[in-house]
Structures are given as structure tokens and as C-alpha cells.
C-alpha positions as a LaTeX table, in Angstrom:
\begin{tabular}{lrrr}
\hline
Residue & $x$ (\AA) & $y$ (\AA) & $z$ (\AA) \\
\hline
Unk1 & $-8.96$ & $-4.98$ & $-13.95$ \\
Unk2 & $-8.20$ & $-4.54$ & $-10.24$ \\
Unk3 & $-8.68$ & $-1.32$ & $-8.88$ \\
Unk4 & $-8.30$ & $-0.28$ & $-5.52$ \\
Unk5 & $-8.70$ & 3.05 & $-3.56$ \\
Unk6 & $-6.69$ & 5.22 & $-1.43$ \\
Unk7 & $-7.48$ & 5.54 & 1.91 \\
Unk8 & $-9.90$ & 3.53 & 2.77 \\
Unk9 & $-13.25$ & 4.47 & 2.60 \\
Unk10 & $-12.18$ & 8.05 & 0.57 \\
Unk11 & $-13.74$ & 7.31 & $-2.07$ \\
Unk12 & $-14.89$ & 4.83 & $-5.67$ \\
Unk13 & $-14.42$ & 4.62 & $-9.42$ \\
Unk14 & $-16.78$ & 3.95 & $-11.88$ \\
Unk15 & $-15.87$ & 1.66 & $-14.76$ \\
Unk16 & $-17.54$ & 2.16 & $-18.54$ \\
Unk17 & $-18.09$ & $-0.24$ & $-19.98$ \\
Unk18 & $-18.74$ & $-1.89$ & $-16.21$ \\
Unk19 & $-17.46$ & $-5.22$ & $-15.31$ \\
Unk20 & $-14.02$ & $-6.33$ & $-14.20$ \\
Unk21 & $-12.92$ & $-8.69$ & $-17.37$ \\
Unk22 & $-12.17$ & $-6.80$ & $-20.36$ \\
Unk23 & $-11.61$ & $-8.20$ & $-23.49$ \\
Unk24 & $-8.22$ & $-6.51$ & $-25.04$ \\
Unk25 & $-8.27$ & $-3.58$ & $-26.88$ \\
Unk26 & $-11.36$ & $-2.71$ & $-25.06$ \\
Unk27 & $-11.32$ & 1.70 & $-23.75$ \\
Unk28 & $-12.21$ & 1.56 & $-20.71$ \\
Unk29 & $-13.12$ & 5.35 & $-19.11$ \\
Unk30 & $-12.31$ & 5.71 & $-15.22$ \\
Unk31 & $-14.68$ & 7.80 & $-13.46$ \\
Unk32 & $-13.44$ & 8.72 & $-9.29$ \\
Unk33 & $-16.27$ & 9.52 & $-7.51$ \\
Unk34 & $-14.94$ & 10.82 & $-4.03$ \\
Unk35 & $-16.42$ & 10.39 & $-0.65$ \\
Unk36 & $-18.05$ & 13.11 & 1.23 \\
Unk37 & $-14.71$ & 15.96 & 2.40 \\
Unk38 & $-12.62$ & 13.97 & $-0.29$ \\
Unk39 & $-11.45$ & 15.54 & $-3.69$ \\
Unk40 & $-9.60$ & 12.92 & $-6.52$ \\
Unk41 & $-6.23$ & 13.54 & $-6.48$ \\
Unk42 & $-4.04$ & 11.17 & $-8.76$ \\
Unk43 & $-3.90$ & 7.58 & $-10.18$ \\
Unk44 & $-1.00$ & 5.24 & $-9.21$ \\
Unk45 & $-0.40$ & 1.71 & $-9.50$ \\
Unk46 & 1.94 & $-0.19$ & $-12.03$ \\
Unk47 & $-0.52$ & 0.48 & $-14.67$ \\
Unk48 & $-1.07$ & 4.22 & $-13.79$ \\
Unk49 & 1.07 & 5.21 & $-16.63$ \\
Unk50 & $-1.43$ & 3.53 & $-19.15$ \\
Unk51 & $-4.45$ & 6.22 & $-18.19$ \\
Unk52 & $-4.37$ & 9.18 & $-20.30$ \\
Unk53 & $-7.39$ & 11.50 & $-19.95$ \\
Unk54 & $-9.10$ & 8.69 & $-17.02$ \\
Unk55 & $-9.30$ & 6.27 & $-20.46$ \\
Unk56 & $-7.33$ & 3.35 & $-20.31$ \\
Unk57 & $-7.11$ & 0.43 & $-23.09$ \\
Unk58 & $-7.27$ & $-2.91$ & $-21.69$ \\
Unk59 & $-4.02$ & $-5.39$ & $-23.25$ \\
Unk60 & $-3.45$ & $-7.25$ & $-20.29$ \\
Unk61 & $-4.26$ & $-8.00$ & $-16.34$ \\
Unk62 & $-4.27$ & $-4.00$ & $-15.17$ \\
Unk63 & $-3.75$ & $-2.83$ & $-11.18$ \\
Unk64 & $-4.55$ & 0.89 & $-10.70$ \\
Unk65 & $-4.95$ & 3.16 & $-7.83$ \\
Unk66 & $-7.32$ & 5.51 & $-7.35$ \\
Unk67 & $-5.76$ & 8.04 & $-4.35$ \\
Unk68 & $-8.18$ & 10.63 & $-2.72$ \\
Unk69 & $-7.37$ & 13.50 & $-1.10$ \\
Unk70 & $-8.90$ & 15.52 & 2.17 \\
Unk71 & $-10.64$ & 18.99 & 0.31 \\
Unk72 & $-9.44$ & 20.76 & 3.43 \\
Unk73 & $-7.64$ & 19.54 & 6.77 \\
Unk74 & $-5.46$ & 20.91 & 9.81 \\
Unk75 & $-1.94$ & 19.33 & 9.91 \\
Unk76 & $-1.54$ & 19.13 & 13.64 \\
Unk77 & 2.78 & 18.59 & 14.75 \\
Unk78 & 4.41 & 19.08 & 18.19 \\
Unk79 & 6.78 & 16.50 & 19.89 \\
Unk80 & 10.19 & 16.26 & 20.95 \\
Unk81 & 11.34 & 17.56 & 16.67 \\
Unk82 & 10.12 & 21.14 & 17.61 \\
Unk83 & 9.62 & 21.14 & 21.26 \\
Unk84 & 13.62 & 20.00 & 22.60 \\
Unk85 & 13.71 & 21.15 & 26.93 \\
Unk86 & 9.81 & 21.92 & 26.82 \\
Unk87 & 6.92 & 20.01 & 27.93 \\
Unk88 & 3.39 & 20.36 & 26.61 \\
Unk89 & 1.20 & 19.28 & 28.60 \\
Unk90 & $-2.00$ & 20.16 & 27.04 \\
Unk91 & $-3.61$ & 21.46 & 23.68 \\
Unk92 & $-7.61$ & 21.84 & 22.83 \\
Unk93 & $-8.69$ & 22.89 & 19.25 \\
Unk94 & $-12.71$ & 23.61 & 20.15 \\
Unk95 & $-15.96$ & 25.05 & 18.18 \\
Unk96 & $-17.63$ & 24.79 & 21.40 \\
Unk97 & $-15.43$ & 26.05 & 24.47 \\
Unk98 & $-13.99$ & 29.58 & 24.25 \\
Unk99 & $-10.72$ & 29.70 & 26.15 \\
Unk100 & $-10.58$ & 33.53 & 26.39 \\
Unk101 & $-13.98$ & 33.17 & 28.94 \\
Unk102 & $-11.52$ & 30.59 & 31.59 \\
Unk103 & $-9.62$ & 32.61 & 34.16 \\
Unk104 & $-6.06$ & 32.20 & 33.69 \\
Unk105 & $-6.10$ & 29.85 & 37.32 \\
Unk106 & $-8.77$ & 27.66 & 35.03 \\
Unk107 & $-6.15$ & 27.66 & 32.23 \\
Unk108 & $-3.97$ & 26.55 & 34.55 \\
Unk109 & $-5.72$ & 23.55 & 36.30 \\
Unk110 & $-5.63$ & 21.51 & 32.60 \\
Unk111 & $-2.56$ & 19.95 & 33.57 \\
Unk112 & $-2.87$ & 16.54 & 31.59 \\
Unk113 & 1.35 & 14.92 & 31.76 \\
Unk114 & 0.31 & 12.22 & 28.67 \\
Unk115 & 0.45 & 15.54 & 25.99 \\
Unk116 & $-2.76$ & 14.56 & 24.08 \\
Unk117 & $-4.32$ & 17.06 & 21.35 \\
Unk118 & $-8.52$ & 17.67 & 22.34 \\
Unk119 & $-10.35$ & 18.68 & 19.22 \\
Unk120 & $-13.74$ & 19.15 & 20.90 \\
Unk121 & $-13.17$ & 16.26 & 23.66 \\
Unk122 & $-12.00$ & 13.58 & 21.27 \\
Unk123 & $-8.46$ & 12.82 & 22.36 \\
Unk124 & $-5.59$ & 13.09 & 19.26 \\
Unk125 & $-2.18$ & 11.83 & 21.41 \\
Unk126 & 0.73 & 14.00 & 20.01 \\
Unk127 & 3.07 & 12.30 & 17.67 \\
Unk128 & 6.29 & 13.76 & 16.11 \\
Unk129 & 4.76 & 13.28 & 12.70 \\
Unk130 & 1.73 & 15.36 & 11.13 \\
Unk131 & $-1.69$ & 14.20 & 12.15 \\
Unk132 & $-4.28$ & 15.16 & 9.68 \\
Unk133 & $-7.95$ & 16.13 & 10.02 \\
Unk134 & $-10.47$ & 17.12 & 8.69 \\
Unk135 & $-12.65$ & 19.07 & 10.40 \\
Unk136 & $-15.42$ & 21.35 & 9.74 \\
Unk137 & $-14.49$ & 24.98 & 8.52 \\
Unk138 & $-15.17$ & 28.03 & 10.92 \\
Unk139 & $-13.22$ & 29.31 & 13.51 \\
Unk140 & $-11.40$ & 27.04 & 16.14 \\
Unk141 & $-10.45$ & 28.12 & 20.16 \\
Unk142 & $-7.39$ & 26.95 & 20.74 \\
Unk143 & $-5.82$ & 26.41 & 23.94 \\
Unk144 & $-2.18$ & 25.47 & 24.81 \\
Unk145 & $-0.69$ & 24.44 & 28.48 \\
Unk146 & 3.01 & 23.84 & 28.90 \\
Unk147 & 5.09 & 24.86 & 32.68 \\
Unk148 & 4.13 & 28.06 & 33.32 \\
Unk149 & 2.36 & 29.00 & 30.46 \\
Unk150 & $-1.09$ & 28.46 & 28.71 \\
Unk151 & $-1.84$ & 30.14 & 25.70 \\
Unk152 & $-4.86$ & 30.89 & 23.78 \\
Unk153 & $-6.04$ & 32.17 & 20.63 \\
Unk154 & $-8.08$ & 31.63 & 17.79 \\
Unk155 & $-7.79$ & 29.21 & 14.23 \\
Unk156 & $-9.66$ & 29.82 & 11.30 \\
Unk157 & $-9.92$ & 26.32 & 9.40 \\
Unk158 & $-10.41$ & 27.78 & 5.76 \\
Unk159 & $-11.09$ & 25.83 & 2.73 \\
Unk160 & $-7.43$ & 24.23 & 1.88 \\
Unk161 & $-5.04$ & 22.72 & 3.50 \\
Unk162 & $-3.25$ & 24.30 & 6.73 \\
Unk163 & $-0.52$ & 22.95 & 9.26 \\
Unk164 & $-0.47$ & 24.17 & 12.84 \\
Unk165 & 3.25 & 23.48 & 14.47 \\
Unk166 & 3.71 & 24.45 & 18.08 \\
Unk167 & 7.28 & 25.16 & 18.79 \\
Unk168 & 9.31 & 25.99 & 22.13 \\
Unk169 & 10.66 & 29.47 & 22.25 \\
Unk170 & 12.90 & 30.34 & 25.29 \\
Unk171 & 11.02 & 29.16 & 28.22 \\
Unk172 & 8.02 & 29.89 & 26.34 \\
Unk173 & 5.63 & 28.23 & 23.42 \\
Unk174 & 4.36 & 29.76 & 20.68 \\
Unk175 & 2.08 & 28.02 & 17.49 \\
Unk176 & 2.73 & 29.14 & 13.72 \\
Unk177 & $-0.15$ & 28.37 & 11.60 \\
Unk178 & 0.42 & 27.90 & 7.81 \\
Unk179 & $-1.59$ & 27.72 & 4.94 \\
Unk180 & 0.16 & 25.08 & 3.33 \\
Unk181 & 0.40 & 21.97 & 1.17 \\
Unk182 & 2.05 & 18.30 & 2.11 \\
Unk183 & 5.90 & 19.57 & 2.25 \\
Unk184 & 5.18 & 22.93 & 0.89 \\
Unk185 & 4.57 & 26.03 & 2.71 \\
Unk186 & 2.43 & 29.40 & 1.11 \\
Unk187 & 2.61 & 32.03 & 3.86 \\
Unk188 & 2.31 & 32.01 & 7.88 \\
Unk189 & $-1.11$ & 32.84 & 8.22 \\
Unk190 & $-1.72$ & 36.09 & 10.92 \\
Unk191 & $-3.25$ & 34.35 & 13.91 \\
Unk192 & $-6.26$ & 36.91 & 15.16 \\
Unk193 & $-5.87$ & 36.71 & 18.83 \\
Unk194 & $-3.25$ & 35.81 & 21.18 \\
Unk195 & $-2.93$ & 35.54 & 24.50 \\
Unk196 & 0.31 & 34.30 & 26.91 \\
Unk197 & $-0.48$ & 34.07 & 30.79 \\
Unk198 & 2.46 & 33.16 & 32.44 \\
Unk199 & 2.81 & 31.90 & 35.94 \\
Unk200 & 6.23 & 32.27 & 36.78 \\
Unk201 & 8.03 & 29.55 & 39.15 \\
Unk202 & 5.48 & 27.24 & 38.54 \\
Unk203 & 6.11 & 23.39 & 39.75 \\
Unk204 & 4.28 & 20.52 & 38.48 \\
\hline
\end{tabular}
């Protein structure tokens, strides 16, 4: 039986009996044991359909999947699908720098051009698709920078699964943070603090 994992590195499966070659007829039980942050989510595979209750019976060559989830992430989107006629220049998610100590001139001097996401100094370069992390839970400075305008406020990672989009309003910005599921959203979750400084007539 050839079973294989999904992602990388999410996760195993136990086999009992153990041992790859099975002779037919044999119950096999399928035990996913997920990594560290990971949760088992479903089988797939052309031989998915055989497992009933993680017990399979063996009556031929089987290929299963074993897919693993994140227990809790941030679904990070921005990019040219939500942000048409704005540039972002800048966004920091951080455990470690509070954004609401900077003077508004410090907000002002991140002025990065290649649009990268900082989640406490490691570099995430934006995309137009969802990046997904996961990250430890607590609560998250977060700092945006786009012409004229750098906003900051405050994320609560909870357990779950959230998606933070950043969207152009106007000539402004603004974030909406979701608690939320792959394609399905709960409720816009209240974001604590918020703060807009604007700098009006600014050239970069």
C-alpha cells in the first residue's frame, strides 16, 4: 500500500497490521498522526473511497492520501485583485514592534516600492493569491504604508482559521479581518484599534 502525505512534512500514518504488502482481504486500520500546528483533515487518493471508519481492506495495489491541515493560520491577500489605482508599499504583522509607539514621520520613512509582507522581519512578498501561516496565537501589531497613508492597528490570531484582505478605498486603504474558512467566510471580525495618519500631497 502506498501512502503518501499532504504537505510535506504535516504530518504520518500509522499502519496496523504494519508493513507495506498486504495479503488480500487483510483490514488494515489507518492511524494520521499530525505534525506539531497540524490537525488530520481528510483522505484522498484513488483508493480514498475504500476507507470507511480509517479501516481499509486490502484487494489490490492501494494509493491513499493522507491531507493535513494548519489547526490555526492567517490568510494574508493584497495585490492588484483588491488594490486596482493603489500602491502598497509596506505591511508588518509583529509580536515584537508596537506601531502605535513610531511617530507618524517614523511610519512614514518605511517606504519599501517591492510591496513585501514583514511578519516579525521575515519577508512574505505579496502575491494576488492567499498566503497562509501559521503563526503563534496572541495579538499581532500591524502596520500598513501605501502614498500618503500608514495605518496601524492591532490582530488577534485566535485559534481557527482567519483571512486578513487589505483593500483600496478612495485614496485610502483599509484591512478587513475575517474569521473564516478556505472559501467561506463566518463574520468580519471587529478590529480593536485603528489608526489612519494621512500625509496629504505626499510624493514618492
Amino acid at each position: 500500500m502506498d501512502i503518501k502525505v499532504e504537505p510535506p512534512n504535516s504530518g504520518s500514518v500509522n499502519a496496523s497490521p504494519s508493513g507495506g504488502d498486504y495479503e488480500e482481504g487483510t483490514e488494515v486500520i489507518l492511524s494520521p498522526v499530525p505534525s506539531s500546528g497540524y490537525k488530520f483533515d481528510t483522505w484522498s487518493g484513488s483508493d480514498a473511497s475504500n476507507i470507511s471508519g480509517n479501516r481499509i481492506v486490502m484487494n489490490k495495489d492501494m494509493s491513499i492520501t493522507a491531507n493535513f491541515d494548519l489547526q490555526h493560520m492567517i490568510r494574508l491577500k493584497t495585490g492588484s485583485g483588491l488594490n486596482s489605482g493603489v500602491e502598497i508599499y509596506f505591511v508588518a504583522l509583529s509580536k515584537n514592534v508596537n506601531y502605535f509607539d513610531l511617530e507618524s514621520d517614523d511610519l512614514f520613512a518605511y517606504s519599501k516600492h517591492d510591496a513585501d509582507w514583514y511578519i516579525d522581519g521575515a519577508i512574505i512578498p505579496f502575491t494576488t493569491d492567499y498566503k497562509e501561516f501559521d503563526l503563534a496565537l496572541g495579538e499581532y501589531y500591524f502596520m500598513l504604508r501605501a502614498p500618503g497613508y500608514a495605518l496601524v492597528t492591532t490582530i488577534d490570531v485566535i485559534s481557527g482559521k482567519q483571512t486578513i484582505e487589505i483593500y483600496s478605498v478612495g485614496y485610502g486603504v483599509r484591512i478587513d479581518v475575517y474569521e473564516s474558512t478556505k472559501g467561506l467566510r463566518v463574520h468580519e471580525k471587529d478590529q480593536r484599534k485603528t489608526i489612519i495618519y494621512r500625509r496629504q500631497g505626499e510624493l514618492e
